[in-house]
TIMI-773556 format. One line per 5 residues: number of its first residue (from 1); their letters; for each residue z, y, x negated of C-alpha. Coordinates in nm, 2 decimals, m for minus. Each point is the difference from the previous one (the first is absolute). Layout:
BEGIN
NUM) a) Z/Y/X | ...
This chain:
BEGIN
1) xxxxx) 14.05/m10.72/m11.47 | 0.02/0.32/0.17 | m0.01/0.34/m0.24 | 0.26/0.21/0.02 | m0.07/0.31/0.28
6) xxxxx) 0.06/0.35/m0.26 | m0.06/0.32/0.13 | m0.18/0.30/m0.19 | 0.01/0.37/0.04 | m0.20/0.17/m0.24
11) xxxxx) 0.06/0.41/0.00 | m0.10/0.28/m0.21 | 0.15/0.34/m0.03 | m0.29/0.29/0.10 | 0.05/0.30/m0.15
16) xxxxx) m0.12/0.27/m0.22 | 0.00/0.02/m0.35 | 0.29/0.09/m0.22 | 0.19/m0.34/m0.02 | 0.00/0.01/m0.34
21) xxxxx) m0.02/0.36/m0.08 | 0.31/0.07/0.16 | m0.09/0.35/0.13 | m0.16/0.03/0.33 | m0.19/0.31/0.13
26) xxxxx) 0.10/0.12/0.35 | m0.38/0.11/0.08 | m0.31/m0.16/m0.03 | 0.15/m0.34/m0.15 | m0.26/m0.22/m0.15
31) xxxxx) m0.07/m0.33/0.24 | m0.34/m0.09/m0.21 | 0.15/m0.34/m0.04 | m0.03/m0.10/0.37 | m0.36/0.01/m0.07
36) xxxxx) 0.09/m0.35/m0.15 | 0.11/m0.20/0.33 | m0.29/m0.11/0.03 | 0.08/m0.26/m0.30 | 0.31/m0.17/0.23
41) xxxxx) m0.32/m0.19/0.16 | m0.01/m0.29/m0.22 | 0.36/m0.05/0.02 | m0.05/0.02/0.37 | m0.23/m0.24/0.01
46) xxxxx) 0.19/m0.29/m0.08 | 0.19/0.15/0.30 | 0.30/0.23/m0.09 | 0.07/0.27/0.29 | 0.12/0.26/m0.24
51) xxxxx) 0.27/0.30/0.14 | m0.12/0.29/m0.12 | 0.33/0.23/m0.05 | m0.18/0.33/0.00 | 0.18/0.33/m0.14
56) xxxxx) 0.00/0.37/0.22 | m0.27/0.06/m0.29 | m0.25/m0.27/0.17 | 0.05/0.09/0.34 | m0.03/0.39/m0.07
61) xxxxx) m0.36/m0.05/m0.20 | m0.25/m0.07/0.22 | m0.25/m0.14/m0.29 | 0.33/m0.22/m0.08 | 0.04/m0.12/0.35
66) xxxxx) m0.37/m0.11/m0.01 | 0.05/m0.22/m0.24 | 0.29/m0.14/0.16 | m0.26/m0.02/0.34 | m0.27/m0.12/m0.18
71) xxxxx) 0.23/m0.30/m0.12 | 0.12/m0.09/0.33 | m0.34/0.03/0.15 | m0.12/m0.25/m0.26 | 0.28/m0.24/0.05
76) xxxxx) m0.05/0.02/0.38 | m0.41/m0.07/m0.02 | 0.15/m0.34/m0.17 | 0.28/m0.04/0.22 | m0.13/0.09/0.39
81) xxxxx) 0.18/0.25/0.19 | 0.33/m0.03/m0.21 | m0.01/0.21/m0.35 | 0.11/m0.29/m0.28 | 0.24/0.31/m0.14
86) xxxxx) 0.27/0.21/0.11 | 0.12/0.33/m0.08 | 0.32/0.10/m0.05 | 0.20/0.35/m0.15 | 0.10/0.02/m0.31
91) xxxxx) 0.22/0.28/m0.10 | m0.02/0.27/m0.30 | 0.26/0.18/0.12 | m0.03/0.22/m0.31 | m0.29/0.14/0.09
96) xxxxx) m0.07/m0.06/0.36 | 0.14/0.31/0.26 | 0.21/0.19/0.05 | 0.11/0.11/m0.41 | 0.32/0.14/m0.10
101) xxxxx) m0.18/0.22/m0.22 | m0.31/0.13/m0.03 | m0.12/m0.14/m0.33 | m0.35/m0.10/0.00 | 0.05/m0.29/m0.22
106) xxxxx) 0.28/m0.21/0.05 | 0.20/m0.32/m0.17 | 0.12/m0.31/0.11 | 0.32/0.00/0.11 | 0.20/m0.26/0.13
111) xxxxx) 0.12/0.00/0.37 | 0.33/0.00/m0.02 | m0.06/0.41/m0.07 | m0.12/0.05/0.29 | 0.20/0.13/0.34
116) xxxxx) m0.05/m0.30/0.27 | m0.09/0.33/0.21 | m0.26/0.05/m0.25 | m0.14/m0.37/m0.03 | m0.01/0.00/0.40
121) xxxxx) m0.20/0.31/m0.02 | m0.25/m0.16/m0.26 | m0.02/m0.33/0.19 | m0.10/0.17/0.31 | m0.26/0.18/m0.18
126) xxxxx) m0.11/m0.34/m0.16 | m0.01/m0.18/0.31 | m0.17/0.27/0.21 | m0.28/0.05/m0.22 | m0.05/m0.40/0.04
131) xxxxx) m0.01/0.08/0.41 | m0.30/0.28/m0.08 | m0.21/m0.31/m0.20 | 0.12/m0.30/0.22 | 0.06/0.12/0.33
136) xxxxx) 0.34/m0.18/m0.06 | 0.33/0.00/m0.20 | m0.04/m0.28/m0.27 | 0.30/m0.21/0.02 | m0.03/m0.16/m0.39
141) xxxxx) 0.16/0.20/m0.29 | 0.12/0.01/m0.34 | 0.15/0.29/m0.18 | m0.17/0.11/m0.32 | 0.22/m0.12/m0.33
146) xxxxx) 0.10/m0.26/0.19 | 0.29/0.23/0.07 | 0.17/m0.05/0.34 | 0.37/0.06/0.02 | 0.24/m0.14/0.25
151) xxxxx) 0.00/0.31/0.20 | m0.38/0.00/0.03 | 0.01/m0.29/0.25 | 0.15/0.19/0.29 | m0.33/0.27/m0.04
156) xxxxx) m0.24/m0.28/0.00 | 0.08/m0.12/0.29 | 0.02/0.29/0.19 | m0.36/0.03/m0.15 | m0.11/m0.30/0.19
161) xxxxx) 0.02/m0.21/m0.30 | m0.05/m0.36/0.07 | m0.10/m0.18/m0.34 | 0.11/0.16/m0.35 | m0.09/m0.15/m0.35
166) xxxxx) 0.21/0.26/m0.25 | 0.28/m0.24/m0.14 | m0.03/m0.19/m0.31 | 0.26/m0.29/m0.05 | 0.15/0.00/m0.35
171) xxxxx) m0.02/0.36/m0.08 | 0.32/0.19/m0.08 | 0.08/0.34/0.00 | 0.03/0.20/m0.30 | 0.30/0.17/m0.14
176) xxxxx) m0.07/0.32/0.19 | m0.13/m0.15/0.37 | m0.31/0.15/m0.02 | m0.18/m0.30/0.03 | 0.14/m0.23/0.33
181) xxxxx) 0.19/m0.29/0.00 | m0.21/m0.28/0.11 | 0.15/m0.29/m0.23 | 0.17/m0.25/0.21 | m0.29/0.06/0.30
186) xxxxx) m0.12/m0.33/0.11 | m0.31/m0.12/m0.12 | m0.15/m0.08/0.29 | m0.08/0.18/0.33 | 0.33/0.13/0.21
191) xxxxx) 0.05/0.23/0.30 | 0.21/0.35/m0.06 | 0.22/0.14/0.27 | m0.02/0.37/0.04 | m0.07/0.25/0.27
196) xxxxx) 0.11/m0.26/0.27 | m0.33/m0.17/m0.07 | m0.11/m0.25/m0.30 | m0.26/0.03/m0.25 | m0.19/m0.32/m0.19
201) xxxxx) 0.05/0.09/m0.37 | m0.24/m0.23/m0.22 | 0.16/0.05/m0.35 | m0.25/m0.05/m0.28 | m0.01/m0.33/m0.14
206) xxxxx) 0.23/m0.02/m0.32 | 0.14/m0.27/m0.18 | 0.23/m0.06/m0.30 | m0.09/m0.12/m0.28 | 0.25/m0.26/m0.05
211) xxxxx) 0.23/m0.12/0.33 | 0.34/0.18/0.00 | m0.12/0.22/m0.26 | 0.08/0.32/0.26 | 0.36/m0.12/0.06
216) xxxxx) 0.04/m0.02/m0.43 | m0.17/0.42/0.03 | 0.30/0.07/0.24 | 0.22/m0.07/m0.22 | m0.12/0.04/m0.36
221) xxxxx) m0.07/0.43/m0.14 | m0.07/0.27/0.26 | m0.29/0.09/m0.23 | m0.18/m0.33/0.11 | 0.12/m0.04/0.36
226) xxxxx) m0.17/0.33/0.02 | m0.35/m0.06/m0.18 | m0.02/m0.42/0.14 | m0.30/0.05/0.16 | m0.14/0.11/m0.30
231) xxxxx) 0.09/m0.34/m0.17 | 0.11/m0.22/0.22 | m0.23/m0.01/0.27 | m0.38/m0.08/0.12 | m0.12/0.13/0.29
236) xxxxx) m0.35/m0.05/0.15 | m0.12/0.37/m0.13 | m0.35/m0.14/m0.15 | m0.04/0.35/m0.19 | 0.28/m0.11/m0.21
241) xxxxx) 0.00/m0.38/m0.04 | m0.25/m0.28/m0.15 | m0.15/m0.22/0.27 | 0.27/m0.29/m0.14 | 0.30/0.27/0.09
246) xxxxx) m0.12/0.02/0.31 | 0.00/m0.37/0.05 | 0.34/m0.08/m0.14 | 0.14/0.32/0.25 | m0.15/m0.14/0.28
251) xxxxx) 0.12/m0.36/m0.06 | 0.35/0.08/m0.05 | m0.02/0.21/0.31 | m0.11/m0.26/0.21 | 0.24/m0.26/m0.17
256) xxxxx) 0.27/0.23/0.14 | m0.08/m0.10/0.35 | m0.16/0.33/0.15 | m0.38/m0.05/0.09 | m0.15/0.33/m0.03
261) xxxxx) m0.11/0.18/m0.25 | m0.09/0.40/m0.07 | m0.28/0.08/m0.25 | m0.08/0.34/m0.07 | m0.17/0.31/m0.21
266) xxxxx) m0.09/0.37/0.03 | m0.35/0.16/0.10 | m0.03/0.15/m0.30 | 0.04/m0.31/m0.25 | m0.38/m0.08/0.18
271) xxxxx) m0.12/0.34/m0.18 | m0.05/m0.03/m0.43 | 0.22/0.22/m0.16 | 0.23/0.02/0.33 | 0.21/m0.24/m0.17
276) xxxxx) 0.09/0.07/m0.36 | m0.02/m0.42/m0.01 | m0.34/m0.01/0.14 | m0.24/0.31/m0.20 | m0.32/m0.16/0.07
281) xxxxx) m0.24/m0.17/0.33 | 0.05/m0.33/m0.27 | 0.35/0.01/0.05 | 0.03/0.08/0.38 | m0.22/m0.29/0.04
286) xxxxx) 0.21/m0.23/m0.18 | 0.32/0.09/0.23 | m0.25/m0.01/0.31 | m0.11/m0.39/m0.16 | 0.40/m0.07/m0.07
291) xxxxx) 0.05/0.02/0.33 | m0.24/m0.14/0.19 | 0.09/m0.29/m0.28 | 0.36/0.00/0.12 | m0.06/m0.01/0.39
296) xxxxx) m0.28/m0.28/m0.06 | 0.26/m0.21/m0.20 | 0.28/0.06/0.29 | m0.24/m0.09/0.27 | m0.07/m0.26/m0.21
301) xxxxx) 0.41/m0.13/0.02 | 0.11/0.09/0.29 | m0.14/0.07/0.37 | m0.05/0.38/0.02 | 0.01/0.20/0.25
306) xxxxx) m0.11/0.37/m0.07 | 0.19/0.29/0.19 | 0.03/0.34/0.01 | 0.39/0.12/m0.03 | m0.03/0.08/0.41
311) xxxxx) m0.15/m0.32/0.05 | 0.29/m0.16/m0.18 | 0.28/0.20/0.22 | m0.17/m0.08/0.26 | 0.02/m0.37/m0.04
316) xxxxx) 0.26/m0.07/m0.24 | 0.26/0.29/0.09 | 0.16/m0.12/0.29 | 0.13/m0.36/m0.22 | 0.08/0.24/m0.26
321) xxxxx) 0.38/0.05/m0.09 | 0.14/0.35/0.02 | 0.15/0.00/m0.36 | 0.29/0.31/m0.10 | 0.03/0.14/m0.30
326) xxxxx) 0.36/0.09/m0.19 | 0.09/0.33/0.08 | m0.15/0.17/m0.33 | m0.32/m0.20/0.03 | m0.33/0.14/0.09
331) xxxxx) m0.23/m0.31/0.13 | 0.18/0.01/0.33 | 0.25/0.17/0.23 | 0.35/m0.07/m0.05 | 0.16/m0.28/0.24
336) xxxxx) 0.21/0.28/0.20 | m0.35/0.12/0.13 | m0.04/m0.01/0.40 | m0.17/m0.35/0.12 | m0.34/0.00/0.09
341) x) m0.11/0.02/0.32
């Protein structure tokens, strides 16, 4: 009997330090842990294309940006003529230009503070200093924090956006919106209408523990609608989840019909002591060997086909639905927007 055709994007967030400091200087940022790419190759040798979402940080250091080259250069020696990764923007818009003030260490904030004048600005700043390193606009993005709002959509189209990956299903807002409200997103791939154009979201994989389990958080407490994904959820994050987590998440995500699945981690979780979780070379290791653990058992399942997030709009987006959001929702753009052309 035939397997069952899955598709896997596998992405990591490339960026400076700071992730877990929570303060982020505005000059000389330390990038010391893209000296650690180099480690993706055994996961790329059982043949994930990874997306590299690379922060304003990356492109702007050109000892950062080597790394990044030297990666790609690696994967295309294997490959032939087509690099086996692909690099997308990632944005800090906290610390990437222009600044509303002229700290020279700055917090996280979340987006909704920010003017969409402002985030246009930053974007353009983002996306140009990808132009200077690829010769070319990247068309694959995710916004750092996971933290796109509805009225972020129109911007990245106009961008030239074609493929996102910023929503996760099943997480609510909290009681003061600063964090978006992704909760009722699909859970698989959709297409968002904005700017007259549509863009492929690919929504990280996420699952519920137990089947109707969201629909019981709509209408139990506010407190726990709020915090579900921090008990009600798995999602393929393998910083944060046992090898058996991971299993069970991507089960019941295929179970519920969709056929693709997003697995991802940051730069710096490949550096010791990057990750608060992972101190030592022992530990990073061990998250390196989960993985290559995970994608060896789903290989073993199913019949994978490894693709970059483009690769994926590319192929995939035209079948896609274009999904709408409610009109306080932030996964999509609200049903009045204009069709797509």
């Amino acid at each position: 009997m035939a397997r069952r055709a899955v598709r896997v994007v596998c992405s990591l967030d490339v960026e400076e330090e700071g992730l877990f400091r929570g303060r982020y200087p505005v000059a000389s940022p330390q990038t010391a842990n893209l000296e650690h790419l180099h480690k993706l190759s055994g996961i790329m040798a059982l043949g994930a294309r990874p997306t590299l979402f690379c922060a304003y940080t990356v492109f702007d250091s050109d000892r950062a940006w080597q790394a990044c080259e030297a990666l790609a250069g690696a994967s295309r020696a294997r490959a032939g003529d087509e690099a086996a990764c692909e690099i997308g923007c990632h944005l800090h818009h906290w610390n990437t230009p222009p600044f509303a003030s002229e700290a020279s260490c700055l917090d996280s904030v979340p987006s909704c503070e920010l003017a969409p004048e402002l985030m246009q600005a930053k974007l353009h700043t983002l996306f140009e200093r990808a132009r200077d390193r690829l010769g070319h606009r990247p068309t694959s993005f995710r916004m750092g924090r996971w933290d796109v709002r509805q009225r972020h959509w129109p911007l990245l189209a106009e961008a030239g956006i074609l493929a996102d990956a910023s929503v996760r299903p099943l997480h609510a807002e909290n009681a003061g919106h600063t964090r978006p409200s992704h909760f009722h997103a699909p859970l698989g791939p959709y297409r968002i209408a904005a700017g007259g154009k549509t863009i492929v979201e690919f929504p990280l994989t996420c699952a519920p523990l137990f089947p109707g389990l969201p629909w019981l958080a709509t209408r139990g407490p506010r407190a726990l609608y709020h915090a579900f994904h921090q008990w009600g959820v798995l999602a393929l994050l393998p910083v944060y989840h046992p090898l058996w987590a991971m299993q069970a998440a991507t089960l019941a995500h295929l179970a519920s019909g969709d056929a693709a699945i997003s697995l991802t981690w940051h730069s710096s979780e490949m550096m010791p002591g990057g990750n608060p979780r992972l101190p030592t070379e022992a530990a990073v290791q061990g998250l390196l060997a989960k993985i290559r653990r995970y994608l060896s058992w789903l290989t073993s399942k199913y019949d994978v086909a490894f693709l970059t997030l483009g690769e994926f709009a590319r192929q995939a987006g035209p079948g896609l639905p274009v999904a709408f959001a409610e009109e306080d929702a932030d996964w999509a753009t609200p049903r009045t927007a204009p069709k797509p052309s």
